[in-house]
N, C-alpha and C positions, 0 to 999 in steps of 0.2 A: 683865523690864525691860531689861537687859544684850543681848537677842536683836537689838532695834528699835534702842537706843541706839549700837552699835558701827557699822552701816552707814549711820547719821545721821552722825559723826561723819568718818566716810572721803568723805563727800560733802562736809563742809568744809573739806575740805582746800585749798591753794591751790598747782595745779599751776605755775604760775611760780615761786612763792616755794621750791616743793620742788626744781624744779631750780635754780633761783641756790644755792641749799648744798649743792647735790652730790648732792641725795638721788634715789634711780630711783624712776620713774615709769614707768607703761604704756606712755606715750607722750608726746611732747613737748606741752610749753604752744604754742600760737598767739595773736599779735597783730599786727594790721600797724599799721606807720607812717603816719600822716596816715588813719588809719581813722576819724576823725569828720569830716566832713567831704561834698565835694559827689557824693561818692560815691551816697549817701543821700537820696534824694525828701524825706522828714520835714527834713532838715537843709537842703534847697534851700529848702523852706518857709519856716520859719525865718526865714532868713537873707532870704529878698526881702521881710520886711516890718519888716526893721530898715535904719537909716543906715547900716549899713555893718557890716564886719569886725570892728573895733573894739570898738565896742555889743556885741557878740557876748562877745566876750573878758572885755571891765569888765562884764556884766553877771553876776552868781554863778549865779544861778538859771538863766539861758539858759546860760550854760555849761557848767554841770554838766547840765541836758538832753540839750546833743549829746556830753557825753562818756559818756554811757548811753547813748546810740541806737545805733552797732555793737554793743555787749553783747548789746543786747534781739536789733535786726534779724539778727545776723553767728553770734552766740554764742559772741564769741571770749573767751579765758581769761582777757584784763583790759579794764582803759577808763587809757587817758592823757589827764591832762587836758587841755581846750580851750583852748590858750592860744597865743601866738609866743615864740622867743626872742628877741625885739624888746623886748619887756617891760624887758628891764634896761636898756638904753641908755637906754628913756626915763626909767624909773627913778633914772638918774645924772643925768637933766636935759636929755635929748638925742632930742625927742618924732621921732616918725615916723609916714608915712600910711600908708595900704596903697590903691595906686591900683587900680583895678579893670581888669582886662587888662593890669596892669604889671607889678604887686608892690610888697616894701616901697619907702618914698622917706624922705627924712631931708630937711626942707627947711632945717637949717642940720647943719655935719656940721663937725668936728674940722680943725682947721687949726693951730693952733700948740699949744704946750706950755700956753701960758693959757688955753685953752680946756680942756684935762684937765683944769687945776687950780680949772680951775671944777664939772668934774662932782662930784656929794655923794654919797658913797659911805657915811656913817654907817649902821649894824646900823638904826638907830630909823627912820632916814630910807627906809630901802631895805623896812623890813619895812611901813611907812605906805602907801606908793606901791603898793606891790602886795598889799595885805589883799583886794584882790577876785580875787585868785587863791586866798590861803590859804582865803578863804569859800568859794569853787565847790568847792574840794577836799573841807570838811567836809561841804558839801552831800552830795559823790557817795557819800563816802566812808557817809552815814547812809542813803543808798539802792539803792547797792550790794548786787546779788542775792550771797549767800553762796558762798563759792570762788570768786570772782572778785577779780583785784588791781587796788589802784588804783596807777597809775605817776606820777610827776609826773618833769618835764623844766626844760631849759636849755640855753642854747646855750654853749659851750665859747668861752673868750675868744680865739682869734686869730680864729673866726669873725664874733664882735660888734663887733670892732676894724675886719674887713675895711667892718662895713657903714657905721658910724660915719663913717672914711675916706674910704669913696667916695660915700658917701649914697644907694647902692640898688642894684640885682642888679648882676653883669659878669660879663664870660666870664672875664676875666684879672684883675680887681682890683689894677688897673697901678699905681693911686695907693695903696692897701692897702700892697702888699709895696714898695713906694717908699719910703714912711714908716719901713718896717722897719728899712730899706738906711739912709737918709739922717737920719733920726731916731731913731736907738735907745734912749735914754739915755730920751724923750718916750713911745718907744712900749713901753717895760718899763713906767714909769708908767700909762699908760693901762690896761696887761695888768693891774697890780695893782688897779687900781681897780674894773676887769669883775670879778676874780675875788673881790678882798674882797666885792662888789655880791652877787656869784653862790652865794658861801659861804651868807649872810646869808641868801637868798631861799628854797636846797634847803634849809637849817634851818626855816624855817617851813613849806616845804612837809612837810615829815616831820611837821611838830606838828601842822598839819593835818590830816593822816592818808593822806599819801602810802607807799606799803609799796616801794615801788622808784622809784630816780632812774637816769632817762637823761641821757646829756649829749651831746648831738649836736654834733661838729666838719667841718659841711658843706660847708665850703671846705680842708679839712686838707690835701684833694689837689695845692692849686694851689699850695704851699707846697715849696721843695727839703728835702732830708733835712735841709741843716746849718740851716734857716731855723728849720724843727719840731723841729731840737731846743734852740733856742734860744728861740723863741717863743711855741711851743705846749704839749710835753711837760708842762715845766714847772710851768706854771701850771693845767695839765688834774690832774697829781698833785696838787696843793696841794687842788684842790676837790674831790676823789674822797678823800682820805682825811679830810676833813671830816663826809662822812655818814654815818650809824651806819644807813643800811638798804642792802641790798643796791645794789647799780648795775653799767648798761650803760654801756660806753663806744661810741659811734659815730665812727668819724674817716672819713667818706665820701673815698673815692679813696688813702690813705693806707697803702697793701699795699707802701709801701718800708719803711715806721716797722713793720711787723707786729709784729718782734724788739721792737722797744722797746715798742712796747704791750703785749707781754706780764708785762711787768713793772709796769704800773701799778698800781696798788691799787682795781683794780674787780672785780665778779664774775664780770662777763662781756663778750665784745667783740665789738660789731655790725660784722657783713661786708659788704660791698657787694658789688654782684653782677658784679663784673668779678674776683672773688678765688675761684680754685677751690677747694671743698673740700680737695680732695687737699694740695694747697700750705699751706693750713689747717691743717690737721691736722696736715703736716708739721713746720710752723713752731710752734706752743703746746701740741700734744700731744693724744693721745687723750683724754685726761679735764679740760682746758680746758673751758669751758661760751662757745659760740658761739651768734650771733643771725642769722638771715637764711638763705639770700639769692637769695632766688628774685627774677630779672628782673622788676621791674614791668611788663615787657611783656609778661610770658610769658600774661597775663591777660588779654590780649586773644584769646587761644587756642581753640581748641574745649574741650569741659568735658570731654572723655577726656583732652586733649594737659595741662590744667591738674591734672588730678588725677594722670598718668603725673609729667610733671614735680615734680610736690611731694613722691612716694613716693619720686623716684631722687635730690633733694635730703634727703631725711633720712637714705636711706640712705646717701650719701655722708660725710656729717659722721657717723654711728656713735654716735647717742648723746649726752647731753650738749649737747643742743642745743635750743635756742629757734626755733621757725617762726617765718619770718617773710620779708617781702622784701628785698630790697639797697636799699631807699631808700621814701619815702615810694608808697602806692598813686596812682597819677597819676587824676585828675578826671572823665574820664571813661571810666574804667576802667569796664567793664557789672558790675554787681553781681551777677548770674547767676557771673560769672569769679571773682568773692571769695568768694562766698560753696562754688564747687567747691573754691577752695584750701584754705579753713579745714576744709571737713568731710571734705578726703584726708587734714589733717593730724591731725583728732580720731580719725579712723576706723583710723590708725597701731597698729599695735600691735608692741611691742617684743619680744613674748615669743611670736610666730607662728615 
């Protein structure tokens, strides 16, 4: 019995979950960012015969479907689930579109101090508003092939503030860090409010049966050192030490703050692809646990230059390390190209 049962057993393992605690592995876990998604033929389907983005997200069922579909198609080590970090703004009260060929939009967005004090930040209120996340989660989480991790996410409060602000994408988010400048006292309020909002949310998603939280700060770059460490640090620690399952911090652009990130209370910290290994390594140390960061571009490549590439990014980080890209898989990325990255980085072995 003992014969059959021991190698059952090494196959449930859950190669993310073994490195977020330190533990060696053959070789590294792989998942990309924004991997459910139009990458995917089954998920382009989908999606053209729903109203929109949205309907996708509030619906449990359809979402837990495309947060399984990279799993099945890719065979990557986890599925995160199908959602935006938009979800809590609107959650405080604060609804938003997603225009198609634009992105998000906020058709009324934060102007003064009574408008914060109007957002509803209550645990009950916040855990109501978004129960069709916590369902899509239990959903995946019951269909879920075995060794596989489910992730769930958030967006990190100076990034929800920037959108809130400005009411939809910017290159500079002028009126964003304006507010910061000329409203402080408004926009530490606001920040508490994202993060009590954001605390509440990653709690239900772990009871859900989320096994690891990201918390993506995708505008962290646009921000000066003294701004992040007044605005953003902050309140990114207060919600990373909140969760009792492992977590990735992402601060996209944010290779001035490295030093200070290493200090935050996560497991691990997503790199983006403009941060060299070497510099990496230098700055948090050989046995830090890193995420990324292979160029989204680099996938556009021939299927030798994408698989060369992906073997001299793992060797360059040494171990300790989570695959993955320096930012979301972009849309029309060929799936031929994702699917070469994921199986250079399965096909890794540590102990050749």
């Amino acid at each position: 019995m003992y014969i059959f049962a021991i190698p059952y057993l090494r196959n449930m393992k859950k190669i993310l979950l073994q490195t977020l605690k330190g533990e060696k592995t053959d070789r590294p876990p792989v998942w990309l960012m924004r991997q459910a998604g139009r990458i995917l033929p089954q998920y382009r389907a989908l999606r053209s015969s729903l109203s929109g983005f949205k309907e996708l997200v509030e619906t449990p069922d359809l979402a837990a479907e495309v947060t399984i579909q990279p799993v099945d198609e890719l065979g990557v080590d986890a599925a995160i689930i199908f959602s935006d970090i938009l979800v809590i703004p609107e959650a405080l009260g604060l609804p938003y579109e997603m225009i198609k060929g634009k992105g998000p939009y906020f058709p009324r967005t934060i102007t003064s101090r009574k408008d914060i004090e109007r957002l509803q930040a209550h645990p009950d209120h916040i855990s109501d508003q978004l129960r069709y996340v916590s369902d899509a989660l239990k959903l995946v989480r019951s269909r879920l092939e075995p060794g596989k991790t489910l992730i769930g996410f958030g967006g990190a409060p100076w990034t929800l503030l920037a959108y809130m602000i400005e009411g939809e994408g910017s290159k500079t988010f002028s009126k964003a860090r304006r507010f910061l400048v000329q409203e402080e006292q408004a926009a530490h309020l606001l920040l508490e409010k994202i993060t009590k909002a954001t605390i509440t949310y990653f709690q239900a998603q772990v009871s859900a049966g989320a096994e690891v939280i990201q918390l993506f700060d995708s505008w962290a770059g646009l921000l000066s050192p003294q701004l992040y460490q007044k605005f953003g640090l902050p309140y990114i620690k207060q919600i990373l030490e909140s969760v009792d399952v492992p977590t990735i911090f992402f601060g996209k652009g944010a290779f001035y703050a490295l030093e200070e990130m290493k200090n935050l209370p996560c497991d691990a910290l997503g790199i983006d692809w403009n941060m060299r290994p070497s510099v990496v390594r230098q700055t948090l140390g050989g046995e830090y646990i890193v995420q990324g960061n292979l160029d989204p571009a680099s996938l556009y490549g021939r299927i030798d230059q994408i698989e060369k590439e992906t073997r001299s990014m793992i060797e360059a980080f040494g171990g300790h390390h989570i695959v993955n890209l320096g930012h979301g898989v972009y849309p029309d990325t060929p799936l031929d190209g994702v699917k070469a990255f994921v199986r250079a980085a399965q096909s890794y072995s540590y102990n050749r």
